[in-house]
N, C-alpha and C positions, 0 to 999 in steps of 0.2 A: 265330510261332516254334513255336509244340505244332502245328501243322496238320504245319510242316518235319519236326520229331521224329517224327511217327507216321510222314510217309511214308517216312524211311528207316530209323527201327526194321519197321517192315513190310517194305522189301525185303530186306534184310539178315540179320535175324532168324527172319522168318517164312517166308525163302524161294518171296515169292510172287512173281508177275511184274508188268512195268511196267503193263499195261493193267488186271491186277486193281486196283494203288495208284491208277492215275489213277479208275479208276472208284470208289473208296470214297474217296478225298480232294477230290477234283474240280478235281487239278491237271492241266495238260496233262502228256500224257506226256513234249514235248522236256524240260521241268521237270523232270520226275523222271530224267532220264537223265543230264540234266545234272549234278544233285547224285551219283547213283550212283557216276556218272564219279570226277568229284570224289573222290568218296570212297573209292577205288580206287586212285584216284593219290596220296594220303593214305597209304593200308595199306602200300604198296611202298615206301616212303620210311621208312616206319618199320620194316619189315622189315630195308631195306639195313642202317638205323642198331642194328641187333639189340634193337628194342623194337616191343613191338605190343601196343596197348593200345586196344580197340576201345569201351570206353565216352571215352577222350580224344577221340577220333576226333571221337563223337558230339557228346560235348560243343561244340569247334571249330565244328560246324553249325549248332547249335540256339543259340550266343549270336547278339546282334542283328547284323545289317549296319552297320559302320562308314563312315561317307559324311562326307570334307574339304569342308566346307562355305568356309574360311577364305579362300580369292581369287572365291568367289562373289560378285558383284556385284548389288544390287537394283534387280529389273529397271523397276521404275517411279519410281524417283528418277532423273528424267529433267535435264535441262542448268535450265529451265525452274524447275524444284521447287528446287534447287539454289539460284540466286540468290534464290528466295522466303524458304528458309530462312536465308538467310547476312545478307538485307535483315530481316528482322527480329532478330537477334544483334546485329546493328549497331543498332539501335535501343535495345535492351538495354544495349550498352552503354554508348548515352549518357545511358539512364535512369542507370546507375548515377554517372555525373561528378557527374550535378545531386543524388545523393541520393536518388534516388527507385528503390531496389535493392529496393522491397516494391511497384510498381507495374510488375512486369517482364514481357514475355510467356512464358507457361509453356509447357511441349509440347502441353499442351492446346492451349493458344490457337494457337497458332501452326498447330496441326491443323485446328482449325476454321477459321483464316481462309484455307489454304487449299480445304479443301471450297466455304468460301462462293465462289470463287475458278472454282471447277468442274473442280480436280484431283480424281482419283479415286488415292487414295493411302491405307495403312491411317495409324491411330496409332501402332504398336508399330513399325514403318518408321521413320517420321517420330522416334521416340527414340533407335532405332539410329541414324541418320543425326546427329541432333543432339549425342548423347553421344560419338559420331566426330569432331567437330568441335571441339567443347570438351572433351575428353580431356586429362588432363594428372596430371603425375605427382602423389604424396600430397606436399602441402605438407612440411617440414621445419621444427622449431620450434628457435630457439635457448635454452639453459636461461640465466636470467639468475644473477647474484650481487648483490642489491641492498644498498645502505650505509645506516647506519641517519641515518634524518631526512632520506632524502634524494627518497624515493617516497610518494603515499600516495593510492588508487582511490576513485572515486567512481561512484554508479550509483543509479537508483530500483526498487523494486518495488513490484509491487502487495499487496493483505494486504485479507481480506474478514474484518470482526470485528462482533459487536454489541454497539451502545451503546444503555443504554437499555430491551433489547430489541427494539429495530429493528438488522436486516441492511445493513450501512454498507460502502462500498469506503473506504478510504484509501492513501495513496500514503507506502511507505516508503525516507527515503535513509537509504543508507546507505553508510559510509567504511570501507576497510578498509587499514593500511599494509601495504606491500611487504614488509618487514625483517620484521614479526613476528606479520601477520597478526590485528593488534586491531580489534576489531571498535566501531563506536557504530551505532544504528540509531536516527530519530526519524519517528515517521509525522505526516503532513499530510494537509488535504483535498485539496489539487491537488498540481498539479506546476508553482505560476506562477513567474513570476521571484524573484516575496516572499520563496517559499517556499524555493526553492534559497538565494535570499543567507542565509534566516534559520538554514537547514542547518549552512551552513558556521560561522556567530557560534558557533552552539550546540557544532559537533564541537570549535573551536579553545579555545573557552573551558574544554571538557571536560579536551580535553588539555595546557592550559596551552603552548600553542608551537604553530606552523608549521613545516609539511611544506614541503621547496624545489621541489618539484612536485606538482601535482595533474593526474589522468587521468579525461578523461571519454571518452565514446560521444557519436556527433553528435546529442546532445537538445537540442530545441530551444531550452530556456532559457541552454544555452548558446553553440551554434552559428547563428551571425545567418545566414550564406550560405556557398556553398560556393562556392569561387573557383577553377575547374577541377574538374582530377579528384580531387586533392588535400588542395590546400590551401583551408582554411574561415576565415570571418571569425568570433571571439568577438561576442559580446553585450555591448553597454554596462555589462547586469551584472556579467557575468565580468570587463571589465577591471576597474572601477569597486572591485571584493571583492577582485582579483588586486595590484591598485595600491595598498589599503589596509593588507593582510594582510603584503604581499612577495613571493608564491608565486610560481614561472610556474607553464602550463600548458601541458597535451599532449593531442591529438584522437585516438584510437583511428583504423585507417581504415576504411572501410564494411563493414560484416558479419565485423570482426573481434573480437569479444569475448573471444578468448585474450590479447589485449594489456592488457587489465584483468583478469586472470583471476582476482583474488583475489580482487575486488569480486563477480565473476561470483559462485564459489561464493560467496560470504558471503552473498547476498541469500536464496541457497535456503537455505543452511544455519543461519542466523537465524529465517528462517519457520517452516521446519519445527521447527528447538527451539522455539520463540516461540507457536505456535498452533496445535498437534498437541492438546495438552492443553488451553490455555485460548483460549476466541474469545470472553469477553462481559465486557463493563467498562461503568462507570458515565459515564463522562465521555474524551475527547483525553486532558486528563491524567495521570489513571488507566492510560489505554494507555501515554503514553509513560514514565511509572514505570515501568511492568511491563518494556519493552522496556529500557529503562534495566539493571535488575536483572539479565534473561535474559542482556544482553551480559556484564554484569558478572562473571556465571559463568562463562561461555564464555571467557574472556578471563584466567581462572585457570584453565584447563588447560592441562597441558604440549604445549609443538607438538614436533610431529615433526619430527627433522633438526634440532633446537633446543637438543642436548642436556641436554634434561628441564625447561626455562627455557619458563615461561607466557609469554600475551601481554603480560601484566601487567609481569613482569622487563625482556624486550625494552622496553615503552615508555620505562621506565628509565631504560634504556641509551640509549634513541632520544632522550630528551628534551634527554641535553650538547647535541646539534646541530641542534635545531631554533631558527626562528627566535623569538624572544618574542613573547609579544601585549602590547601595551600598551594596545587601547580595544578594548572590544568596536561593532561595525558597526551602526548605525541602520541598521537595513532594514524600516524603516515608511515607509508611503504614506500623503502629506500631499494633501487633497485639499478643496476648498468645495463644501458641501452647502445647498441649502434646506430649511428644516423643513416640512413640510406640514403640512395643519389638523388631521390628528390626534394633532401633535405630536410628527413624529417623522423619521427620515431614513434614506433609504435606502442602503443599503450592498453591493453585490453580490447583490443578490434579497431582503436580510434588511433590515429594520425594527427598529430602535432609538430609542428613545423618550428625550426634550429637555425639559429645564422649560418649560412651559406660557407663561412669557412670549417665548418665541424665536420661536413659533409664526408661520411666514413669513419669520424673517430666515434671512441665511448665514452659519453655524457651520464652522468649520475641521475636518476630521477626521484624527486620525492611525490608521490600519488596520496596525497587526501578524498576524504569523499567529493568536496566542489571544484581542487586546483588541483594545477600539476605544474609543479617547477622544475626545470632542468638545470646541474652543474655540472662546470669546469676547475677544476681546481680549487674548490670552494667559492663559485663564483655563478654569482647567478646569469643566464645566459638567456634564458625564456620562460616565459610563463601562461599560462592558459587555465580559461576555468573550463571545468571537466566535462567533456560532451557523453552526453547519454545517447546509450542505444549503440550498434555496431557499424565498420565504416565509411563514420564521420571522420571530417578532416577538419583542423582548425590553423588556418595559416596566415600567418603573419607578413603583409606584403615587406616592412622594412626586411627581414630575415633574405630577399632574394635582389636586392636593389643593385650590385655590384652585376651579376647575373643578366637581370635583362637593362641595364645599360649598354651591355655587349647584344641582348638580345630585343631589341623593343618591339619587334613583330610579337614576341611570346605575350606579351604584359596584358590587353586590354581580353586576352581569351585566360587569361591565368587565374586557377581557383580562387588566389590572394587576393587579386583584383576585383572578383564577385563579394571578397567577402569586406572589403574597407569600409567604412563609414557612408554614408551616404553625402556628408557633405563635401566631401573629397574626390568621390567620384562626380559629383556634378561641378566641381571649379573644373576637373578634367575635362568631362565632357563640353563644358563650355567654350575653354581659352587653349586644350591644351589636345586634342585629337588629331592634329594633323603634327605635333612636335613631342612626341612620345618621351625623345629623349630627354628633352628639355624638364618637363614635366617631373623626371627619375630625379635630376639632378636637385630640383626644388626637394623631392622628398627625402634624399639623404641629405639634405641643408635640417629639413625637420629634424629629421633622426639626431643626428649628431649633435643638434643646439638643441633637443629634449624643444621642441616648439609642438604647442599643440596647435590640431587642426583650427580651432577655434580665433584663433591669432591671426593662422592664416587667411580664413576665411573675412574675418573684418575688412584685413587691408583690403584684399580682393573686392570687397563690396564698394569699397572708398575710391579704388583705380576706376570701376567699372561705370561711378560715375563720370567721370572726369576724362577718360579716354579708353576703352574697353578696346580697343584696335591694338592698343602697345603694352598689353600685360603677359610678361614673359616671367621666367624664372629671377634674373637675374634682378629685373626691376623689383619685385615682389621683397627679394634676397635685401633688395637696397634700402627700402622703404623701412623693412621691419631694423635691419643695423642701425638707420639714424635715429630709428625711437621716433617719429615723429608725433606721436602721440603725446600730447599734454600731461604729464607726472597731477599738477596740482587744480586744483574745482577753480569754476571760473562762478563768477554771479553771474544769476541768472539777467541781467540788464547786460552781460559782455558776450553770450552764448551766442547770440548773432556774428561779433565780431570774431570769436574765436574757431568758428567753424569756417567762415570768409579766410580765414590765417589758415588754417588749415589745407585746405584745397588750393590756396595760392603755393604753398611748398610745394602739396600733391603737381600741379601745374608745370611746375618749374621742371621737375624731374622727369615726368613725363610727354611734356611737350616735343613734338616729332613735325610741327610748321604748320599744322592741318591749324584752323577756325577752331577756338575752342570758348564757347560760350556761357556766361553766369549773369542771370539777370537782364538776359537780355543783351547783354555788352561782351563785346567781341573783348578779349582779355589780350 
């Protein structure tokens, strides 16, 4: 277009000739005569119409050539490429009846497998041609007006937090109602069946009632198969939760997430309030507090179109017409385990630890999403809350006490031992490092008289004043059988005296000849 412009600001203006412009632009001359012409037949026309305006003129020239490309036809999408592309769309479509709308051929692929094919055909063809085919107008959405108690969405996401200080995925559902947009959110380590039935106990229990329908997306825990194009079979779970509860339920259809759209936003709109600011907790249930709370504010703010009414009000209102709960759902997994010789049973990759005389038999287990109980003939025998992740071991030192009394080398290198309380491990390491056994023998005193460490640790604090050289198990054992501790309050004018009473029994018991001093006076 500037090569156009000079040559006919050069004829025109500069008054030079055709052979001069061809030779300084290096068009042919019928080119430049042509355009001259043109432009000629241009001047007169504007003359007739009593306007003449020789920069428009120019202008008209030097914009770009206009070329109707739209009934042009691509010349290598031949009859041939045609049915290749139309045989793989048909393919496509039947990926999507069975569910399989994320294993589709893309334009990519479908390019390549013609090339492997030995068409010589571009990419950017092959999309024109495809987006020709599948062309169709913008979807139209209908706005609903939902009744209260009558809808309510369900959906998982994902949420990356640290527990611990180790970087954890967890899987959060979450339920959002139609009518008023309330939100609950509980995160878990999967996404198993356990995990969905134990979702639902928890949202219904929360809200005291049932929703007359619940909506999901075809996820697997609740979609068994797809029956056509259609219509999908529930999961034993979902009836089994659906039949207990009273709910029905409704399947979203494939790649449509506007039909749960509430749920949709909530999962982003939860995260992002929820973990913008805080990603690190100490424990699952620490997280699900926190998410607990985060909804709970959410959920006191006014909704839009709501006239000024939280989620909170609307639930409410939603609650006359929901159905009642009357039980909440066992959704624990009963299952028979062997204990193996290190005393202990495996559980989904994790290791949990059995009293020592089980060692080889088969114990019952019940698996919730946070506990895990093991029985014996209808008898509880252990209990452990549920370790996340694979490989973990959760071991209970009373479980092996009989064990390393026989063995006390084993005890202070033993997992159980890493994993006791801390303040159990320091009375050990204090008074009891060089008397292993001793130390066992206090702990099955615990065990058996149900004594918490915290009892124990008292006295120990009260010997440790008064003679720290003579606290053994048996003293320890002595002190806690006489009760010496005061049942009834003293006034505050006798507290002096009663702690003096005190430490004089402590005295008594513990005295082994050595100087033992209070106040300065030799006792």
């Amino acid at each position: 277009m500037a090569d156009k412009q000079k040559m006919i600001i050069s004829g025109i203006r500069d008054g030079k000739s055709i052979r001069s412009i061809s030779r300084k632009t290096g068009f042919h001359r019928k080119t430049i005569s042509k355009y001259l012409k043109k432009y000629n037949e241009e001047k007169r026309k504007m003359i007739n119409i009593g306007k003449v305006s020789e920069n428009e003129i120019i202008g008209d020239f030097v914009s770009p050539p206009k070329y109707d490309s739209s009934t042009r036809k691509p010349r290598k999408v031949s009859p041939d490429i045609i049915a290749e592309v139309e045989y793989y769309l048909q393919e496509n479509r039947k990926k999507r009846s069975r569910g399989e709308h994320k294993q589709q051929y893309s334009k990519l692929d479908i390019h390549q497998e013609l090339l492997n094919k030995g068409y010589n055909i571009g990419y950017t063809t092959i999309c024109r041609y495809v987006n020709k085919l599948l062309e169709t107008g913008k979807e139209t959405f209908v706005k609903q007006d939902y009744k209260p108690g009558e809808t309510c969405e369900f959906d998982w996401g994902e949420i990356k937090v640290f527990i611990n200080d180790k970087n954890m995925k967890f899987n959060m559902a979450v339920f959002t109602t139609a009518y008023g947009s309330w939100y609950y959110a509980r995160a878990f380590v999967y996404q198993k069946t356990r995990d969905l039935m134990e979702a639902h106990a928890c949202y219904f229990d929360k809200i005291k009632g049932v929703h007359r329908t619940m909506v999901y997306d075809n996820m697997r825990t609740a979609v068994k198969r797809f029956v056509g194009r259609y219509e999908k079979e529930p999961t034993d779970a979902l009836l089994k939760i659906s039949a207990f509860y009273g709910f029905k339920y409704r399947f979203c259809n494939i790649a449509s997430g506007n039909e749960k759209g509430h749920v949709e936003k909530g999962v982003g709109y939860i995260r992002n309030k929820a973990f913008v600011k805080r990603n690190s907790f100490n424990s699952i249930n620490e997280l699900n507090q926190y998410l607990e709370q985060v909804c709970d504010q959410l959920n006191n703010k006014p909704k839009k179109g709501k006239q000024g009414k939280t989620a909170n009000e609307l639930l409410q209102i939603e609650r006359a017409y929901l159905f009642p709960v009357q039980a909440r759902y066992d959704c624990s997994e009963y299952r028979n385990t062997r204990v193996d010789k290190l005393s202990t049973i495996c559980v989904e990759s994790c290791h949990y630890s059995v009293p020592e005389k089980y060692t080889g038999k088969i114990v019952q287990v019940k698996i919730s999403t946070n506990k895990l109980i093991g029985f014996v003939d209808n008898k509880v025998i252990c209990a452990h809350d549920k370790l996340i992740g694979k490989e973990q071991w959760s071991m209970n030192i009373d479980h092996y006490l009989k064990t390393l009394s026989r063995k006390p080398g084993a005890f202070s290198g033993s997992v159980a031992y890493q994993q006791m309380d801390d303040e159990i491990k320091n009375i050990f390491s204090r008074h009891f490092k060089e008397q292993v056994k001793d130390f066992i023998r206090l702990l099955i005193y615990m065990r058996d008289n149900h004594i918490s460490i915290y009892e124990v640790q008292k006295v120990v604090e009260k010997m440790e004043r008064i003679n720290p050289r003579n606290i053994t198990s048996d003293n320890i054992i002595a002190l806690m059988e006489r009760n010496i501790e005061p049942k009834q309050e003293y006034p505050d004018n006798n507290i002096n005296e009663s702690v003096s009473n005190q430490l004089k029994e402590l005295t008594k018991l513990l005295y082994d000849g050595s100087p033992i001093y209070e106040g300065g006076e030799i006792l």
